[in-house]
N, C-alpha and C positions, 0 to 999 in steps of 0.2 A: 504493500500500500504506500500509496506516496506520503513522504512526509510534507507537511507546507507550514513554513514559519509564520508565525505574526510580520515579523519584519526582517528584510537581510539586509545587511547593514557591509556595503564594499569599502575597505579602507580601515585600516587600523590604527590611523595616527590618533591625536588629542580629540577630534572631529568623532569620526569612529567611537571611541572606546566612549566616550562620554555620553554618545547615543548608546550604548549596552549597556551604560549602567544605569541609565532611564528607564531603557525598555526590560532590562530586567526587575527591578525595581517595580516596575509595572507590571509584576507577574508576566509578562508577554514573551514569549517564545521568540529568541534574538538569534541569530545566527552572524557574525562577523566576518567577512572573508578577506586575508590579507593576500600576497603574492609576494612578500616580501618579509621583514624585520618587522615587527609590530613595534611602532613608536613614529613613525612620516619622518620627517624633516629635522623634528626636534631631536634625532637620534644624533645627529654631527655637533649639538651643541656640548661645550664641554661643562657648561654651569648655565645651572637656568638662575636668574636673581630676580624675574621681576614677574612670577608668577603667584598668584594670591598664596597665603598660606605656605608655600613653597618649603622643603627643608632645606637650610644653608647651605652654600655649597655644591645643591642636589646637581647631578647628571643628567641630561636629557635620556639615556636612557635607564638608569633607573625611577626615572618620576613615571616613566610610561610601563615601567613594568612595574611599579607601584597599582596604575589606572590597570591594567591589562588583568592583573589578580583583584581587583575591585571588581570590574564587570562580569568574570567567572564569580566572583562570588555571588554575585545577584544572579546567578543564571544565564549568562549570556554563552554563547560557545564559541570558539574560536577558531575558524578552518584554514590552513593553508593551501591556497589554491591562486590560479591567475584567471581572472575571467575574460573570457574569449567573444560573448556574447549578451546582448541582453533582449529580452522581451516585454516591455515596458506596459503595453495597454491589455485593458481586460483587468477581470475582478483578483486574476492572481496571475503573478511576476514572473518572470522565467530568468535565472539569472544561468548564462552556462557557465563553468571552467574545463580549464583541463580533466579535473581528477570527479567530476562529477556535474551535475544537475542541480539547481537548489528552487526550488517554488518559495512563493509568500503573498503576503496579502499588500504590503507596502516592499516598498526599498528605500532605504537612507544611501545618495550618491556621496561618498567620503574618500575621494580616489588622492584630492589635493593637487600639488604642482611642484613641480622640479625647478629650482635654480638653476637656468642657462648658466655653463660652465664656462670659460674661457678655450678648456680643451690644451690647456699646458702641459709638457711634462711638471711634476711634480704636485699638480691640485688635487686629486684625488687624497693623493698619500697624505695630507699636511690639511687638510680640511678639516678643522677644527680644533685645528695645533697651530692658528696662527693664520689661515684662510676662512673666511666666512662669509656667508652671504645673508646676514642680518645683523645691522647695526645695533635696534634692540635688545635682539638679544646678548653681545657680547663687545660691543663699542664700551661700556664702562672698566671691560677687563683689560683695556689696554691706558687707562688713567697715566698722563703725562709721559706717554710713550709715542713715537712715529708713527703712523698705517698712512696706510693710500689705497684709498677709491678705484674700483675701476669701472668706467661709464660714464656717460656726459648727459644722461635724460634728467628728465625731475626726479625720480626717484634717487640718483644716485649723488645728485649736489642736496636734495635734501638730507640723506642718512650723512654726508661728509660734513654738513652743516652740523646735525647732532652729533656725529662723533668727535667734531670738532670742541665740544664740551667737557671732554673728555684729554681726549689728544694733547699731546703737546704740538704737535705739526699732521695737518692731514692734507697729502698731495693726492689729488686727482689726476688721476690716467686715463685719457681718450685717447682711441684708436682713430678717431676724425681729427680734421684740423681747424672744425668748430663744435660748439659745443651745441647739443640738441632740447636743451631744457628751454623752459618756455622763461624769457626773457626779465622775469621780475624775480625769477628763483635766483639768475644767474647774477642780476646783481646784488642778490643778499649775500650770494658766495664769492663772488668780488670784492664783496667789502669785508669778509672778515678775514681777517691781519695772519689767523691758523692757517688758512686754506692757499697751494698755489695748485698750478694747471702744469701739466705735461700735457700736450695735443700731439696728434699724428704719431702715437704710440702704441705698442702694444707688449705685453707682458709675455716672454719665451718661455720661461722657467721658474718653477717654486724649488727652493733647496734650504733643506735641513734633518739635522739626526733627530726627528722627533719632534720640531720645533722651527716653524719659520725664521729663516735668519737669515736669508739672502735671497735673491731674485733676478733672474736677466731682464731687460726692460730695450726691446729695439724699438730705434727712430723707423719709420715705415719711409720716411723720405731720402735718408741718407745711407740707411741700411745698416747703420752703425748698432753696439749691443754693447751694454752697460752694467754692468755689475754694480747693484745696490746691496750694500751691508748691512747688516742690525747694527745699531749704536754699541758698544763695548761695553757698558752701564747697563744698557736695557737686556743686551741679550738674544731679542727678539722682536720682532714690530707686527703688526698686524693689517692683513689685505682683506678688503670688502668687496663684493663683487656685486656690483647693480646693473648687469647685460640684461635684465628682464627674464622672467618665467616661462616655464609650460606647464600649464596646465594639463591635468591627465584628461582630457574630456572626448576623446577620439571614439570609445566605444560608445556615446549618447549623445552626436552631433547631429544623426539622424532624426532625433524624436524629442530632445531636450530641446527647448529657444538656448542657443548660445551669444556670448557675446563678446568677442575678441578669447573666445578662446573657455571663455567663465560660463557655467550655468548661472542662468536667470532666475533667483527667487524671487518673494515676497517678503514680509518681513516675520513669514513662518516658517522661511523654509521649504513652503510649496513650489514645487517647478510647473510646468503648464501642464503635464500628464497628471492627472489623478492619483495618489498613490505614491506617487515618487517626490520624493524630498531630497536638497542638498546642501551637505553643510562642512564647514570650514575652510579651507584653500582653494577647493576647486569653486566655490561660489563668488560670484561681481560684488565686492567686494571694498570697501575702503581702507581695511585694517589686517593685516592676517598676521597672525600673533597666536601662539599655543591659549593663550586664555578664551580669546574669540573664536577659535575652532569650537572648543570643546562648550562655550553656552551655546552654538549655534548646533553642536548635537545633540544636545539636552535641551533645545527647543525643537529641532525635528525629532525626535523620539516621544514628545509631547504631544506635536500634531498629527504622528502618525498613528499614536493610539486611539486619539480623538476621529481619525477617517478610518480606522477599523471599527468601534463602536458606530459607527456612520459619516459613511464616504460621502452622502450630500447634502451633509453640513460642511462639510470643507473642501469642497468645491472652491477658486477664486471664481470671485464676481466678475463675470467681466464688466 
């Protein structure tokens, strides 16, 4: 006989898990499906400091394996698989994978978004020894130390702006020979006395035993390549990378409204399919921060109860 969940819930980050500890909690039959490391994004950080309640110090991956044995505790269950397919419309979901089949009455979409990588040797190894791509999360770990930005958009003169609070020097690195942020950003980062610009550059190589502490940086104009050091005092310095995201949203661009890439909610969480909900990264979005993932799964795990007891009360209006 088929099994059919209350709710499958794709994505195992802060988003995810946050919705299993709702939907278990709500006595409702959760099923979780990751394809990878249970924790998203927040796995590479090496200290989370500015998550409520948080423990000092804590790891990004143990806060999520903290969350991850919360939601088995309430009942939620937790499959490793990669899904390959979905079938979104009708009174129950069809989610495929690899290793199996999963039915449900809803789905919670918590796939999230990847930080576009530079693609240097060294980023991978050194990603979160000193390479990161979220100034929130770890711009105050480098307090009165050197980092450098890499990207010229608004996102990336804004986070060099914040980290500039921080920082003792924060140089930006663009691979154009102007800068692409929208004009009032760029003079707020003109004007501050931390911040200078490197243009028509791009970053070759990360190097260190453990620890960022050097970097190759070619001119794209001149072809020249440059050896930047850690300061002798600090040890090590810190690189941001704001080249912009992806989004996981490829297997629900067919049926989901997307938009630049983000599912479309409401401010429940509803997508325009009945049934389907989506919540943290991968949703349009003004903030995406391990705290905002995880109320937006514990507000879709909310309304997805509320359209199981009755799908046409939450309906959006058009």
């Amino acid at each position: 006989m088929e099994q059919i969940y209350d709710i499958v819930i794709i994505g195992a980050g802060p988003a995810g898990l946050a919705a299993g500890i709702y939907a278990g909690r709500a006595r409702l039959r959760a099923l979780i499906i990751e394809k990878g490391k249970i924790g998203g994004q927040i796995l590479i950080t090496s200290e989370v400091e500015n998550y409520p309640g948080g423990m000092a110090c804590e790891t990004g991956p143990a806060m999520m394996e903290r969350m991850a044995q919360q939601a088995k505790y309430f009942g939620a269950k937790i499959a490793s698989d990669t899904v390959l397919s979905v079938e979104l419309t009708g009174e129950i979901k069809r989610v495929r994978g690899e290793k199996g089949e999963y039915s449900a009455k809803a789905v919670i979409v918590a796939t999230g978004a990847v930080p576009r990588r530079i693609g240097c040797t060294g980023e991978v190894e050194l990603t979160g020894k000193g390479v990161s791509y979220c100034a929130t999360c770890d711009g105050p770990l480098f307090e009165d130390m050197e980092t450098f930005v890499v990207g010229g958009g608004d996102a990336a003169l804004e986070e060099a702006m914040f980290i500039a609070k921080f920082a003792r020097k924060v140089t930006v690195i663009n691979c154009m020979p102007d800068l692409q942020a929208a004009k009032c950003i760029q003079e707020k980062a003109f004007a501050n006395e931390k911040i200078s610009f490197v243009l028509d550059s791009t970053i070759e190589a990360f190097n260190g035993d453990g620890i960022l502490t050097s970097m190759l940086v070619k001119n794209l104009k001149t072809g020249e390549i440059r050896e930047i050091v850690a300061d002798e005092e600090d040890g090590a310095f810190g690189v941001f990378i704001f080249i912009g995201s992806i989004p996981m949203s490829a297997l629900f661009s067919e049926r989901l409204e997307i938009d630049g890439g983000y599912i479309v909610t409401d401010e429940n969480m509803r997508t325009n399919v009945p049934g389907v909900f989506a919540a943290g990264d991968i949703r349009k979005k003004s903030l995406r921060q391990a705290v905002t993932a995880a109320a937006d799964g514990a507000i879709a795990a909310v309304q997805a109860e509320k359209y199981i007891e009755d799908p046409e009360m939450c309906l959006i209006k058009e």
